[in-house]
N, C-alpha and C positions, 0 to 999 in steps of 0.2 A: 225780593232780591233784584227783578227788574227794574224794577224801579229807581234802584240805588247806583244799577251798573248803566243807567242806559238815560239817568231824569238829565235833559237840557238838551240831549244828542239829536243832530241834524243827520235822517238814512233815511234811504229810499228803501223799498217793500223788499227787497233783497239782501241788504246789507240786515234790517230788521230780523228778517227768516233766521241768515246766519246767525246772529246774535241769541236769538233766542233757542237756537239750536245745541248751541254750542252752552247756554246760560243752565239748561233745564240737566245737561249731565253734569256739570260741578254743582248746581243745586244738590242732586240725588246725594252729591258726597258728603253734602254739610248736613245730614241727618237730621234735616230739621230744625238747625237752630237759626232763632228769628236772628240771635247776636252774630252771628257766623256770616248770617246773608247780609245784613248790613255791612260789615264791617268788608269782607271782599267784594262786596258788590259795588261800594264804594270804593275799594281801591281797582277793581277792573274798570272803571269809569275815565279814572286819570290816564287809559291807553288802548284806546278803542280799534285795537287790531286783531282780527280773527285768528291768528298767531299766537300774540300772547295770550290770548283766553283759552285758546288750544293748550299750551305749555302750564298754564296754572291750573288746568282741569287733569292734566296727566300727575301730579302731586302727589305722591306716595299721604303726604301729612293730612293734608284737607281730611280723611274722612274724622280727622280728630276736631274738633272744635279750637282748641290750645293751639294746634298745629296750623292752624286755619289763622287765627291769629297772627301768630308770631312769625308765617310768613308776611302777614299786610305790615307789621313792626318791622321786618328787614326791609321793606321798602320805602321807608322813612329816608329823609336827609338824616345825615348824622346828628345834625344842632338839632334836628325836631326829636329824634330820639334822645338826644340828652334830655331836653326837658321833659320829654314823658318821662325818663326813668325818675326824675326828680320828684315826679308826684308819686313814689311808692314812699315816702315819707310821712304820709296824712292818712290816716284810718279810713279803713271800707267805708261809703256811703256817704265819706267826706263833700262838704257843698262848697267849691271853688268860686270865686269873685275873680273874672276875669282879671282886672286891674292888678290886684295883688298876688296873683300870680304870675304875671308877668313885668313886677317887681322886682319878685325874687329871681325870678331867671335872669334880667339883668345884673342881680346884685351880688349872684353865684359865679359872673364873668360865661354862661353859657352862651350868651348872644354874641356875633359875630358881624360885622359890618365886613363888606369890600370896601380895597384900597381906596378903587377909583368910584364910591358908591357918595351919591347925595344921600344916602338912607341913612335916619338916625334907628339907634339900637332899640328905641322902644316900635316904631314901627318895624323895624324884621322879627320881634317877638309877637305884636300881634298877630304878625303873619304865620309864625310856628303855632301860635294857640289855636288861629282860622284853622288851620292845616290839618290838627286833630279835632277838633270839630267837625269838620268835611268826612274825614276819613271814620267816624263815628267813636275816635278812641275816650272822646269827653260827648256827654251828653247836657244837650240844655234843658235847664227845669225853672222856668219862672214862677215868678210870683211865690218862693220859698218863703215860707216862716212868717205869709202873712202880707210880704212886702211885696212892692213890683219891681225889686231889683232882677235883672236875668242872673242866677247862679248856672254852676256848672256840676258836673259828679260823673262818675266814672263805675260803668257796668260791674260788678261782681268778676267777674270771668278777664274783665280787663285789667282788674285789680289783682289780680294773682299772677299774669302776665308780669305787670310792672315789677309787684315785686322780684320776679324771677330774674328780668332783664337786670336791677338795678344793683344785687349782689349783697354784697356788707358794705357799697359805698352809702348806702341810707340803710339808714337803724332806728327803733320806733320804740319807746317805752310812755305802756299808757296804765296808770293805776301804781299801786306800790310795789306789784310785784319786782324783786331786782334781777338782773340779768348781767350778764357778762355781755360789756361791748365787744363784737367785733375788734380786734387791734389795728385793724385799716380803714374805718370808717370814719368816713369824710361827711356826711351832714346827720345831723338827730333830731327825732322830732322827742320832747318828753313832754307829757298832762300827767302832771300828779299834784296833790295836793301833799308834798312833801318832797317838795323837788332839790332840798340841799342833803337828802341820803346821797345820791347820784352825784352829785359837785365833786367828790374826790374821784369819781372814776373817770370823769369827763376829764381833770384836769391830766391826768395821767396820758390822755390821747396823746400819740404826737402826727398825728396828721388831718386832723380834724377839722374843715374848714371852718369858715366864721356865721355858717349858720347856727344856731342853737334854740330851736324853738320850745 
């Protein structure tokens, strides 16, 4: 947990004390889970004030794990939480390609450039992907399937998060089983090997954006 809220930081034997003082009673509240500690201990990192570690250790939610969570989710930029909700479209244990995933975020119109900005939209996307990276919400697994490409995948526990956040705007049919879409859902992921049963229900959507995977 240390490690995550404190790797890079420049303190003297004092400011350290406190830190670790203050680090060891929100520890107690994350009951132990290794994905908890990561995941706030990386976001206590991004504001190294004895204050706010004070303020996110008094948290009614923390001693829930989910809770623990989905406060380091509210403190996302909003464009970085859009694209995280956007990955609750792809199956648990799904292995992400940097690249083509932040394809799709541009192609979803999620990315965002300033007026007055030199930044083209595929660099402020890679920056939303670094961002959850950092913050542990994707995890990297190289050398997947044999290859030395870096894939990416996303914790169990953050995977039911995303879904949570993301609602009936992403909707998921995997296998033949049929479902009733959502009547507001805006992107779908569908794997079947019988994928024109579903074509009349899709077409009936009327707000459905243009992904259709």
């Amino acid at each position: 947990f240390m490690h995550y809220a404190l790797d890079g930081a420049t303190l003297d034997n004092h400011e350290l004390e406190t830190f670790q003082m203050i680090g060891k009673q929100i520890l107690k509240k994350l009951k132990g889970s290794p994905l908890a500690a990561t995941v706030v201990g990386a976001r206590l990192r991004k504001n190294l004030k004895a204050t706010f570690w004070r303020r996110v250790g008094d948290q009614d939610m923390l001693p829930d794990t989910m809770g623990a969570l989905w406060r380091s989710y509210q403190h996302l930029d909003g464009q970085i939480r859009r694209c995280f909700a956007y990955c609750s479209l792809f199956p648990q244990g799904y292995m992400f390609k940097r690249d083509e995933l932040v394809d799709l975020w541009i192609a979803e119109g999620f990315i965002k450039t300033t007026n007055n900005s030199d930044e083209h939209m595929e660099d402020v996307a890679q920056k939303c992907f670094d961002e959850l990276v950092s913050c542990s919400f994707l995890e990297t697994r190289k050398y997947a399937f044999g290859r030395k490409d870096e894939w990416f995948t996303m914790h169990d526990l953050l995977h039911e998060l995303v879904v949570m956040v993301a609602g009936n705007d992403c909707f998921r049919i995997e296998g033949s089983e049929m479902k009733e879409f959502p009547p507001d859902v805006r992107h779908l992921y569908v794997r079947s090997k019988d994928q024109v049963k579903f074509t009349e229900q899709i077409c009936k959507l009327q707000k459905t954006a243009h992904t259709d995977i």
